[in-house]
C-alpha positions in Angstrom: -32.9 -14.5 -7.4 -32.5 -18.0 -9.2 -31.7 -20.8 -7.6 -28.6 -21.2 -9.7 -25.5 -23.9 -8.9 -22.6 -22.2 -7.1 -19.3 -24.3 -7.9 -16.6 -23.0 -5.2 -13.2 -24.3 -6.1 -11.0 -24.9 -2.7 -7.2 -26.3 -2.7 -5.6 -27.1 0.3 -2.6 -28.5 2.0 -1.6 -28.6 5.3 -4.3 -26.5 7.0 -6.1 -28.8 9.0 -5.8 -26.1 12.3 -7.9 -24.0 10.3 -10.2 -26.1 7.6 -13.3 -27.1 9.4 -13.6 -23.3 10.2 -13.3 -22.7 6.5 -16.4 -25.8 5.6 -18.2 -24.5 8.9 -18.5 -20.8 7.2 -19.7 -22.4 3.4 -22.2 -24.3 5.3 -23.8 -21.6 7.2 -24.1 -19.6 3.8 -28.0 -17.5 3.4 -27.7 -19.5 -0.1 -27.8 -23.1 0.0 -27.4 -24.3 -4.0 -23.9 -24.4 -4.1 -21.1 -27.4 -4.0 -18.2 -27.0 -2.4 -14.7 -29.1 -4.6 -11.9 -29.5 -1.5 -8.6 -30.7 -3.6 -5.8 -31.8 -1.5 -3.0 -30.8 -3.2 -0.4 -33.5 -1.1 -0.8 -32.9 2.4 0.9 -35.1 5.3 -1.6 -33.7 8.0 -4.6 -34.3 9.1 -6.5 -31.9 6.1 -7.5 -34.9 4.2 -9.2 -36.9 7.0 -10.9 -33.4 8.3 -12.7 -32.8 5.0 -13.6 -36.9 4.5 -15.9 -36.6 7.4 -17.6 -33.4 6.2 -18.0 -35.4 3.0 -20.3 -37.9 5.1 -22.5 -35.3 6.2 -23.0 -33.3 3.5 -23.4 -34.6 -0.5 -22.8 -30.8 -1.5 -19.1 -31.5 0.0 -16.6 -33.3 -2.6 -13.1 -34.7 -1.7 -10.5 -35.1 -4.6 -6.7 -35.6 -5.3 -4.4 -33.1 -6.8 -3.9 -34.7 -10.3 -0.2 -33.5 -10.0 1.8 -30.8 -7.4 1.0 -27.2 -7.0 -2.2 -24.8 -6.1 -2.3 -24.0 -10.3 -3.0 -27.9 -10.9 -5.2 -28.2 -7.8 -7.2 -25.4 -8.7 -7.4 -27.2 -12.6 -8.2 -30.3 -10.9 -11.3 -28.8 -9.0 -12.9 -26.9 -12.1 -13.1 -30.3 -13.9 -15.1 -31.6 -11.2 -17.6 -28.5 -11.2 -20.7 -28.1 -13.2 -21.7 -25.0 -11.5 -23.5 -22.2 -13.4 -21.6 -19.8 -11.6 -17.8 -20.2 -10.3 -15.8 -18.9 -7.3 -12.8 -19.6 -5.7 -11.8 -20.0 -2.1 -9.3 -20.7 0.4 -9.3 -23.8 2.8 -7.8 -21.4 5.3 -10.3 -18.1 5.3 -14.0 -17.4 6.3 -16.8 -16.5 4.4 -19.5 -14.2 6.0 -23.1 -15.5 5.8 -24.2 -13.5 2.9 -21.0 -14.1 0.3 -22.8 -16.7 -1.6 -26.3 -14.6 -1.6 -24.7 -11.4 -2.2 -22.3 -12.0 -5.3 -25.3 -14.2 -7.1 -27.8 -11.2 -7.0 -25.3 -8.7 -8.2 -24.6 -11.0 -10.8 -27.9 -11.7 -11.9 -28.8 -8.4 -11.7 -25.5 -6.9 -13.7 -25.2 -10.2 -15.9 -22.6 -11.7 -18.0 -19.2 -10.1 -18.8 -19.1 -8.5 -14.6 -17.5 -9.6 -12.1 -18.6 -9.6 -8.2 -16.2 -8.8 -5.5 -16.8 -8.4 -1.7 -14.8 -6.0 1.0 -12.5 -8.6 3.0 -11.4 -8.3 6.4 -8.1 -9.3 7.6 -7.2 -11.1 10.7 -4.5 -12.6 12.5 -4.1 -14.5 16.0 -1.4 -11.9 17.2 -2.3 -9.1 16.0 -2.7 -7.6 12.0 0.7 -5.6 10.3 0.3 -2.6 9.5 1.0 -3.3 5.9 -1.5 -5.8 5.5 -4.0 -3.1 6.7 -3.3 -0.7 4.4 -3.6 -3.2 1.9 -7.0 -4.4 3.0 -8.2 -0.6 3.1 -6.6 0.1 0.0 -8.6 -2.6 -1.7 -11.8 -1.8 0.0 -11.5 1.3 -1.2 -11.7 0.3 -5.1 -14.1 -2.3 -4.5 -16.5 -0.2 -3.1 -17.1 1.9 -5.8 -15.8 -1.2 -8.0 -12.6 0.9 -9.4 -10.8 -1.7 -8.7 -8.9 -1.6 -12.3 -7.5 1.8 -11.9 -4.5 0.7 -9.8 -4.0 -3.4 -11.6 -0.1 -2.4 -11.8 0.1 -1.6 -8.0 -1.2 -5.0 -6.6 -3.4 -7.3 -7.1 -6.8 -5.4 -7.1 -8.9 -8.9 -6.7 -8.9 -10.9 -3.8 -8.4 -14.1 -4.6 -11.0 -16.3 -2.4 -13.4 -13.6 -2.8 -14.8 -12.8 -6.8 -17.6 -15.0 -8.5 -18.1 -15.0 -12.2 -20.3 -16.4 -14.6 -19.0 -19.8 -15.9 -18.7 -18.5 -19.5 -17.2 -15.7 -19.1 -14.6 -17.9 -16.7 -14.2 -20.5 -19.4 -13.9 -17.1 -22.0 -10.7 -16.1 -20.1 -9.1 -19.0 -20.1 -9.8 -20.0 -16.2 -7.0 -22.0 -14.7 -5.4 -23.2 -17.7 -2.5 -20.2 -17.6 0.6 -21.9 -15.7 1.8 -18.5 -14.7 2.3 -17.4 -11.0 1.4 -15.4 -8.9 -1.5 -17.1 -10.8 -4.4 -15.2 -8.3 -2.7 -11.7 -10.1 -2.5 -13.5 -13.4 -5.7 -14.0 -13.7 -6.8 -10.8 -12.4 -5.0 -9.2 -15.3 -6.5 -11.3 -17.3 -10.1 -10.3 -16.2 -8.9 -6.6 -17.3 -7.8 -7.6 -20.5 -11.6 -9.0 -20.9 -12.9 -6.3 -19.6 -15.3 -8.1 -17.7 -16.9 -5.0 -15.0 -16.3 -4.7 -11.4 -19.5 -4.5 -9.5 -19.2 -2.3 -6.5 -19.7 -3.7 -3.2 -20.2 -2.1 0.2 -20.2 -5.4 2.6 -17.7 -7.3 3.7 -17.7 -11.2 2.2 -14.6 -12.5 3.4 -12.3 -13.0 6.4 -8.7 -13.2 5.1 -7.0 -14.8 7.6 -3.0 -14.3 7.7 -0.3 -16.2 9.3 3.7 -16.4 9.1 3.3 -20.1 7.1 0.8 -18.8 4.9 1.3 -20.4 1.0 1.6 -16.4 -0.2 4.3 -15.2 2.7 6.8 -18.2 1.9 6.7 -19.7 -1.1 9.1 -18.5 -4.5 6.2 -18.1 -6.7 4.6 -15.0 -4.4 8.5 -13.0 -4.1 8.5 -9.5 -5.6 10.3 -10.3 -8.8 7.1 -12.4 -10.3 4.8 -9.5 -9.8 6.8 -7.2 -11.4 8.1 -9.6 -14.5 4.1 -10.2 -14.6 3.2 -6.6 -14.5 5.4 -5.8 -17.4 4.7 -8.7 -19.6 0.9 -7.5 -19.1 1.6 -3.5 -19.4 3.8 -4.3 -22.4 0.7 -6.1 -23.8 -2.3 -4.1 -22.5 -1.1 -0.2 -22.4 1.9 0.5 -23.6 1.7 2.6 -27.0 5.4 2.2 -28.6 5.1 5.0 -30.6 5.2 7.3 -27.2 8.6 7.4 -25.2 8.4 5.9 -22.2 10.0 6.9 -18.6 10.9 5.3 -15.4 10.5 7.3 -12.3 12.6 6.1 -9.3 15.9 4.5 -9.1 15.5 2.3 -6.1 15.4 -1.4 -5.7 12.2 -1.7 -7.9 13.2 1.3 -10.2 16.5 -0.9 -11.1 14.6 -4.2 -11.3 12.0 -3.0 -13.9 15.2 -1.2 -15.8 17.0 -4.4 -15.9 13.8 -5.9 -17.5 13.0 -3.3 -19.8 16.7 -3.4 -20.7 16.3 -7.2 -21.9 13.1 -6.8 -23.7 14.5 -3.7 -25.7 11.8 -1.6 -24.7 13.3 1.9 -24.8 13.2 4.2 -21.7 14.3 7.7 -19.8 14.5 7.1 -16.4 14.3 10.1 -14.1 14.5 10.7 -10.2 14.5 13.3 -7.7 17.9 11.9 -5.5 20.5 14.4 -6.1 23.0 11.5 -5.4 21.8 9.8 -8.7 20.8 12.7 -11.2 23.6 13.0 -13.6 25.2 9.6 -13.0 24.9 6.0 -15.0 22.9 2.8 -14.0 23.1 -0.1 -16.4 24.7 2.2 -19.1 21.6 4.6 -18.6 21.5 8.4 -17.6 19.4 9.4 -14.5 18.1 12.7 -15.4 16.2 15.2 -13.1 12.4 14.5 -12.7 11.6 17.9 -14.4 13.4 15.9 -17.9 9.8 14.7 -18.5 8.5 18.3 -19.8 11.0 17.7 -22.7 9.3 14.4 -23.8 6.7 14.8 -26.2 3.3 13.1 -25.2 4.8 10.8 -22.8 4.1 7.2 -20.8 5.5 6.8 -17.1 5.8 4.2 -15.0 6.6 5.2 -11.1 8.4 2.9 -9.0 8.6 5.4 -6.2 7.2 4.0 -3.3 6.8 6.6 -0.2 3.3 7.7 0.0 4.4 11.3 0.5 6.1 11.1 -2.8 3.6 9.4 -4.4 1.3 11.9 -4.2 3.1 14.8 -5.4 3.9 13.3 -8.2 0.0 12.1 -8.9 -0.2 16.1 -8.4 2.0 16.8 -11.3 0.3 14.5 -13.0 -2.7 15.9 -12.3 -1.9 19.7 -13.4 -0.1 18.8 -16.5 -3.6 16.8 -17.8 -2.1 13.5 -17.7 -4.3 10.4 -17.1 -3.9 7.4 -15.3 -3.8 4.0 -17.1 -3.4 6.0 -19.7 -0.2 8.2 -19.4 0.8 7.0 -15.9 1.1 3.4 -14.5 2.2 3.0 -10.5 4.0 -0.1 -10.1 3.9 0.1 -6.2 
């Protein structure tokens, strides 16, 4: 292993009950060539003054001003203070493990440029973890691991933010932080696709994702529902969709009418199809619900499934399946 610079890129604001945890966990890292950019991005706590006296202590430790409002500019803001060979991104409220730093360096040097290194993360929280958070974290384990994590982009996002490394390059090659579109940790997962820079698997855990009510990604407008989906479209109209093949909608629920409404104001033509006997038959937004079996009549068709329950989601993965259709090819799940 080389004893290459490590720039990791860390905005904050407001989280000075769990910051020096955060610094505590870089410090102890297996690798020691690294520097550490802390960006407040306006705090009125005591973040600021937390950070300062780590700053005293350790040179690898630098202390910065947002240049304007917002984690996009912050996270802008830190890159141009970085001369690392290699760049990663963290959060000033999470915990590395020892080996993050050691581990995502040797599978880069070892895979080189155009790959990406990820780490499993754990998820915690002081009273106890949701059970939808932890089906998320084993859902995104389970790409990781085998480094898949591609296969299911339009579902969530299939990179954890604090916990991916990258050569500096190939960072710079997809355009970094200089996209101003949110949720910009999914934004710029997508746009690590569209590179096609490869997912190195990963077996051990690199990060503790910590969660909390007033966390940035529970409250704030940029994180609600209706940006990932507007940003999964823009991105599947971009990256997968082939005009020339008719293109259906499966589900008619709250998402299924949400990506509908979209579709209808981009003029992207659909058939939208269900299995609710209430909805077969009748018109949404001046669009017939047909019967899911309607499909069988397209020729060589896209789908995009809205349909949520897990149950349901696999049976219609089976049909998938036995009629010879391929994912991220001829099937998307947007949920």
């Amino acid at each position: 292993m080389s004893n290459a610079l490590i720039s990791i890129l860390i905005p904050f604001k407001n989280t000075e009950a769990y910051i020096g945890e955060c610094v505590d966990s870089i410090i102890n890292q297996s690798y020691s060539n690294w520097e550490a950019i802390f960006i407040d991005d306006n705090s009125n706590d005591g973040s600021y003054a937390i950070i300062e006296s780590y700053t005293h202590e350790d040179s690898r430790i630098q202390l910065y001003k947002n240049d304007a409002n917002g984690i996009i500019n912050a996270l802008k803001t830190a890159y141009k203070y970085s001369s690392g060979h290699y760049i990663t991104r963290m959060d000033s409220d999470d915990l590395m493990t020892v080996i993050r730093l050691e581990t995502m360096l040797n599978n880069l040097e070892k895979h080189g440029k155009k790959h990406l290194a990820l780490g499993l993360v754990n998820y915690f929280r002081a009273d106890g973890l949701s059970d939808g958070f932890a089906r998320y974290e084993r859902w995104l384990n389970g790409l990781t691991i085998n480094g898949n994590n591609y296969t299911e982009i339009y579902k969530e996002c299939v990179i954890p933010s604090p916990c991916w490394m990258l050569h500096r390059d190939d960072f710079e090659a997809c355009n970094g932080f200089n996209s101003n579109t949110y949720p910009e940790d999914y934004d710029l997962a997508f746009r690590f696709y569209k590179a096609d820079y490869k997912c190195i698997p990963c077996d051990k855990v690199l990060l503790h994702w910590r969660d909390y009510s007033t966390r940035t990604s529970r409250t704030h407008e940029h994180y609600a529902e209706n940006s990932f989906l507007d940003l999964k479209v823009d991105y599947f109209l971009e990256l997968n969709y082939d005009a020339s093949r008719p293109l259906a909608v499966w589900g008619a629920g709250h998402k299924g009418k949400t990506l509908a409404k979209i579709l209808l104001k981009r003029n992207i033509p659909f058939c939208w199809i269900c299995d609710n006997p209430k909805k077969i038959g009748k018109h949404i937004y001046d669009q017939e619900l047909f019967n899911f079996d309607f499909l069988a009549e397209l020729q060589n068709p896209q789908s995009i499934v809205t349909v949520a329950n897990t149950k349901a989601q696999e049976e219609i993965s089976q049909y998938f399946e036995t009629n010879h259709m391929k994912p991220m090819i001829d099937y998307f799940f947007f949920c």
